[in-house]
Every structure is written in C-alpha cells, then in structure tokens.
N, C-alpha and C positions, 0 to 999 in steps of 0.2 A: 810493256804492252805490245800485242804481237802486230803484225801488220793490215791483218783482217779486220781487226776490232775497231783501228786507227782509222781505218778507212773507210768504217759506218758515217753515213752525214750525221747522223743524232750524238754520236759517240765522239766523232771530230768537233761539232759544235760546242759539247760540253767543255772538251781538253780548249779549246781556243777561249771559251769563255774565262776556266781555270787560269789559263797562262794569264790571259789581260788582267783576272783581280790579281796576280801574284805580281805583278809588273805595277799594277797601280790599285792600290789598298782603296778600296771606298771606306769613306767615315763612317764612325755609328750613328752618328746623329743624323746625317744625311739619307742613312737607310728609316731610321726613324721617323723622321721626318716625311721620305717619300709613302712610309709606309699609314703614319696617320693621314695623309691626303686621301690616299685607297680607299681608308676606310669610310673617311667623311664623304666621298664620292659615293661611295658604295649605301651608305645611309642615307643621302641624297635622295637616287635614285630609286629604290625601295620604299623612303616615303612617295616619292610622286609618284609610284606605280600602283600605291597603295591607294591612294586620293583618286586617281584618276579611275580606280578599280571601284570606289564608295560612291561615287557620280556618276559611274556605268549603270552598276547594279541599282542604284536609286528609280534613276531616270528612267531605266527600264521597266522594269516594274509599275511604276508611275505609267507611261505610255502605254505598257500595254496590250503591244503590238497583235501576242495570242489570243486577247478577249476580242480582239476587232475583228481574227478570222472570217466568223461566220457573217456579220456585213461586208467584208472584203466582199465576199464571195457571192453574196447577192445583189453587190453592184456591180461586179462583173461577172453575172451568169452568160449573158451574150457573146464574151469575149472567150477567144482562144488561149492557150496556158501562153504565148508571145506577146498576146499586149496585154496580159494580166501581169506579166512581170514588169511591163513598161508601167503600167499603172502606178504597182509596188515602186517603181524607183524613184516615179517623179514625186507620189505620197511622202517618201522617204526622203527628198531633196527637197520638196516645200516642208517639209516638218523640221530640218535639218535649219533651213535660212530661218523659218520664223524664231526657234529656240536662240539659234544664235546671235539674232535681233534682240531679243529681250535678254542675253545674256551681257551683252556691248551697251545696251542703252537702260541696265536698269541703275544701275548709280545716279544718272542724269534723273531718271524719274523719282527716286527718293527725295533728289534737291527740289526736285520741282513742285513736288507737293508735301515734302518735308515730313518724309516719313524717317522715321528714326529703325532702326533694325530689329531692337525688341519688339516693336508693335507689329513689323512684316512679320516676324517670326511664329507670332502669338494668330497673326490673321492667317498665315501661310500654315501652319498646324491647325485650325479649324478645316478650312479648305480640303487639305490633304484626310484629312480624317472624315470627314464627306465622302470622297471620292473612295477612302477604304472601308466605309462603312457600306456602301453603296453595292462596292466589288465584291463583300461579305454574301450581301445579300443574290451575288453571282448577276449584278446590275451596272453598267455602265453609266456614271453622270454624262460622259463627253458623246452618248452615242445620239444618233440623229432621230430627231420627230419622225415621224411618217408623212405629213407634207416635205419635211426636207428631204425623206429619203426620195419618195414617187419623186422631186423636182430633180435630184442627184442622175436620177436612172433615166433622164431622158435627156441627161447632159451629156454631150461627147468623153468630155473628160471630167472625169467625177475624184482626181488626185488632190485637186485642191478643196474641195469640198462636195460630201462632209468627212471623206478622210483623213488627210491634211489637218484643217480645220472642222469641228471641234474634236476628231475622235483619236488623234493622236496627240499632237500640238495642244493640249485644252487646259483648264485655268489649271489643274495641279502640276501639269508640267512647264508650264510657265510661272506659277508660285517658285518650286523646287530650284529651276534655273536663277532666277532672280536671287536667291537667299543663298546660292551657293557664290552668284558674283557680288554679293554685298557684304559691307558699305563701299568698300574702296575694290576697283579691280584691278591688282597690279598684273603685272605679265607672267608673271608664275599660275598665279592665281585661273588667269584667263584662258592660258593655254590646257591646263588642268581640266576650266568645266569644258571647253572648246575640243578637246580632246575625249571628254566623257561624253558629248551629245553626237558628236563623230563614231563614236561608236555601238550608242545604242540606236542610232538612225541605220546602222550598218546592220546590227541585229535585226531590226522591224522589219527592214526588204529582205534578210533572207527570211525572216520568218511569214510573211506576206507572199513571197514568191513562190513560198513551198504548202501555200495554204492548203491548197487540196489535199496533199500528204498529212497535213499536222490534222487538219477537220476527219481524214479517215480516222488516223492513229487516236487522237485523244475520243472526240465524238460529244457531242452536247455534253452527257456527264463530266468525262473528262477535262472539258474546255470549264465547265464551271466549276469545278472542284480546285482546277489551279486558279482561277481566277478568283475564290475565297480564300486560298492560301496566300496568292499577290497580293490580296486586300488586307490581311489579319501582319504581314510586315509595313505596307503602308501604313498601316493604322499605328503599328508600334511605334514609326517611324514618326509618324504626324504629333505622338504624345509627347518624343522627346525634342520635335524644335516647339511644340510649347512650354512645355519646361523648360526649357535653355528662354525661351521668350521671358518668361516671367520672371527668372532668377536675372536675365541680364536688367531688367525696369525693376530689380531689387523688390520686387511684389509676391518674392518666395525667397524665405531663408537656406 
C-alpha cells in the first residue's frame, strides 16, 4: 500500500482497526451476541416510536385543533397576529396540563369508583363515536354555547376557556387519555402517552398560530370536509375500543 493511500484518515482507520482484530481475535459468540443486543435495541425503539406515533395521530385527531380554527379566530378577532399566538400557546399549555392530569390520575380514578377497563372501554367507544359522528356531520360536540361564547369574548383571556376547556381538552380527549394510561401506568407506558399529548399539544399551537393561513387556504368547505374525514377515523376508531370492550367482559366471542 503506497504512502498516499496510508495516510487517508478513513483508510489509516481501517488498516489500525484491521491490525487490532489480527492482534486480538474477537469471538463469534461475542459478536453474536453484541449483534442480537442491536437488534433487540433497534425493536425496542421502533416499537415506542410506533406507540408513541398511534397516540400522536389518535389525540390529534380527537382534539382537533383545525375544526376550532374558525372559533379561534373569532375569539380573537380584536387581537394582533402577537397575542393570537400567545393565546394559541397558553390554549396549548392548559390543554397540555389538563390531559396530562388525567393521564397521572386516571388509575386512581378507576380504584376509586371501581371501574374495571372493559367497561371504560365500551363507555370511552360510545363517547368517542359521539364526538365522530358529530364531526361527520362537520359539528363540534366540545364547541362552545353562544352564552359561553359572548361571556369568552369579553374575557381578557379566553386560553382557558372555552378553548382550553371544552374545545380542545373535552370529554373524548380525556376518555382517549385515560384508556391509553389504563389499568396500570407503568413508566414505559407513561412516557409513551406523556410523549403523544406533548406532541399533539405541539401540533394544535402551530396549527392555531397559523390560523389565518389554514382558515385562507382550506376555507369553511375545506375545514369541513377534513373535519368529516377526522370524524369518519374517529368513528372507526371508537368501534374498535368497543369491540376490544366487549370481547375483553367476554360479551363477544
């Protein structure tokens, strides 16, 4: 080997590597070994990215952040595109805490009124099928009255309600949370949904902060048409945890 070649770093690292196995033999089993670790590593990781990718895409959907545009936008028609993105954050960060409150404390609430998991399941698939049969009809169940709304518009801050509260935060995404940390929530488990509400609370402020743009580009048809489309997977979605409800209470073969 000539001297140009030897004195490539990429080319000198290999020949250095070369020499150390010729000097010290690694085992087969050793590389085997290291090499089934990789793998189970690598399956590991792939499954939680996968989980945490079915809890993203759920919870979004579910919240729903593009059907709330056009109330976004009319509770803050006063305000400048600067504190409409402060709105969106803080909306995004009380919907963030409350999810993650009922994500921490729904175990405790199953002991405490002794609910068993097929029944949340079977009650949490009504619910959710509500709220897509609802969005079918391009209708919001979590959106606000018109006394709540007139009282919302004459509140300083309208983050916590009624956007926050019911119109993102509302009972199917708090069903959905609960059923993905039940019965037991160990730490895999919690960082999983804790990691899927983190991210679709991440999704809702950009897509709240960019209202004006999405309200031009889609446009009521638009906005309604995805919002039948979000509703018609929730709704599939809502069939199969009651089917999994029923077959778990053994009340379906």
């Amino acid at each position: 080997m000539n001297l140009i070649t030897r004195s490539t770093p990429i080319c000198q690292k290999f020949i250095n590597k070369r020499e150390r196995l010729e000097k010290f033999p690694v085992n087969d089993n050793y590389v085997q070994h290291e090499t089934q670790n990789y793998c189970l590593e690598r399956r590991a990781m792939e499954s939680l990215l996968k989980d945490i990718f079915i809890v993203t895409a759920t919870l979004f959907f579910i919240v729903d952040p593009v059907g709330a545009v056009p109330s976004f936008l009319a509770l803050t028609a006063e305000d400048d595109q600067s504190k409409r993105r402060t709105t969106a954050r803080k909306a995004s960060t009380y919907c963030f805490v409350i999810l993650i409150a009922f994500c921490l404390t729904g175990k405790y609430i199953f002991r405490i009124f002794g609910i068993g998991l097929p029944a949340f399941r079977i009650a949490g698939g009504v619910v959710l099928g509500l709220v897509g049969l609802d969005m079918l009809r391009a209708y919001r169940t979590t959106q606000e009255g018109k006394i709540e709304f007139l009282e919302a518009a004459e509140k300083d801050d309208v983050a916590v309600t009624p956007l926050a509260i019911p119109m993102l935060a509302g009972p199917g995404a708090l069903s959905t949370v609960m059923m993905f940390s039940a019965p037991e929530l160990s730490i895999e488990k919690a960082f999983i949904v804790c990691m899927g509400i983190f991210a679709t609370c991440c999704l809702t402020y950009i897509v709240l902060s960019m209202a004006n743009k999405i309200n031009s580009l889609l446009g009521k048809t638009g906005t309604r048409i995805l919002t039948r489309i979000m509703g018609l997977i929730i709704l599939a979605v809502a069939a199969q945890y009651f089917l999994d409800g029923l077959k778990e209470a053994k009340l379906l073969g």
